[in-house]
C-alpha positions in Angstrom: -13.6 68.4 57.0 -10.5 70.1 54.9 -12.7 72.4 53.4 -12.3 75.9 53.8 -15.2 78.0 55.9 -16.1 81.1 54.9 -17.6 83.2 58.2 -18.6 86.6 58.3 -16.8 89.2 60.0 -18.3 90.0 63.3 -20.4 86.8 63.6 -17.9 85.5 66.7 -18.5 88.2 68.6 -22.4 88.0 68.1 -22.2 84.3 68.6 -20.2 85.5 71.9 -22.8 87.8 72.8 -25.9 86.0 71.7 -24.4 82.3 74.2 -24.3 85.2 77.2 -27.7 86.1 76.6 -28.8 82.5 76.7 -26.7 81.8 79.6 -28.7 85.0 81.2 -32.2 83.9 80.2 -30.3 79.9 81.7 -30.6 81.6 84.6 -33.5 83.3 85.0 -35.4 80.5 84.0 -33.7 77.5 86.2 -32.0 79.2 89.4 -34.4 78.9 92.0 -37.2 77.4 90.0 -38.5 74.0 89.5 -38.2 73.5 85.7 -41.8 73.6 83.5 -42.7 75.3 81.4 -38.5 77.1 81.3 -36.9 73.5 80.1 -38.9 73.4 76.7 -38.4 77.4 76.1 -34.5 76.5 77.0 -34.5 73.8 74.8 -35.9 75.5 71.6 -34.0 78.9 72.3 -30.3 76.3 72.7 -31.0 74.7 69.3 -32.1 78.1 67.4 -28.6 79.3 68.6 -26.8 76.0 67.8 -28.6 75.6 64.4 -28.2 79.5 63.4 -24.4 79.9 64.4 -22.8 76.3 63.9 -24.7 75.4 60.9 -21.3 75.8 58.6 -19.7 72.9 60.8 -23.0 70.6 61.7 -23.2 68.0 59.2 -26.4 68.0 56.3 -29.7 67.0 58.2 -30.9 63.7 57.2 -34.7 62.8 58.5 -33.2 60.8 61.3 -31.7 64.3 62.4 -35.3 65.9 62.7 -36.6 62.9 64.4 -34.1 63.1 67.3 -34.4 66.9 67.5 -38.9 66.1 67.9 -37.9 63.3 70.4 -36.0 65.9 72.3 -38.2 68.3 72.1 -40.9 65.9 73.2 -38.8 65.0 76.0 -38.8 68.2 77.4 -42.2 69.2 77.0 -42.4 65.9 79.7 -41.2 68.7 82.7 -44.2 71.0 81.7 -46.7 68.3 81.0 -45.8 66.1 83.8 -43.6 68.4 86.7 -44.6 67.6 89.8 -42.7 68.1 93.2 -41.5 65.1 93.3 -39.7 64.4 90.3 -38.9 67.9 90.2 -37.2 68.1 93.8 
């Protein structure tokens, strides 16, 4: 964790700009709206940023890693597969 990170100039205020958007698309998808089809599209467009602008701090990916990141992903697709009203509401 003492090691020195090299970012690109710029990069904090795209990472600025790019978490807005997501918290824009956030809310277009969820306010309002029972969650389907939105919670997966969330989920894959959260990790793309995570993955994309923290990958200098996140720790090396180990297989474990990928199978929590499919059970998540699985999870998820559980509101579009199985959204009803009730569980839903």
């Amino acid at each position: 964790m003492d090691e020195k990170m090299v970012s690109k100039p710029g990069l904090g205020r795209v990472a600025l700009l790019a978490a807005f958007l997501l918290a824009v698309v956030h809310q277009y998808l969820f306010y309002g709206k029972m969650p389907g089809i939105s919670y997966p599209i969330f989920v894959v467009l959260f990790y793309a940023f995570i993955l994309y602008f923290a990958k200098e701090q996140l720790r090396k990916q180990t297989w474990f890693s990928y199978v929590w990141m499919v059970s998540i992903f699985l999870l998820s697709l559980t509101y579009m597969l199985f959204g009803n009203w009730f569980l839903c509401a």
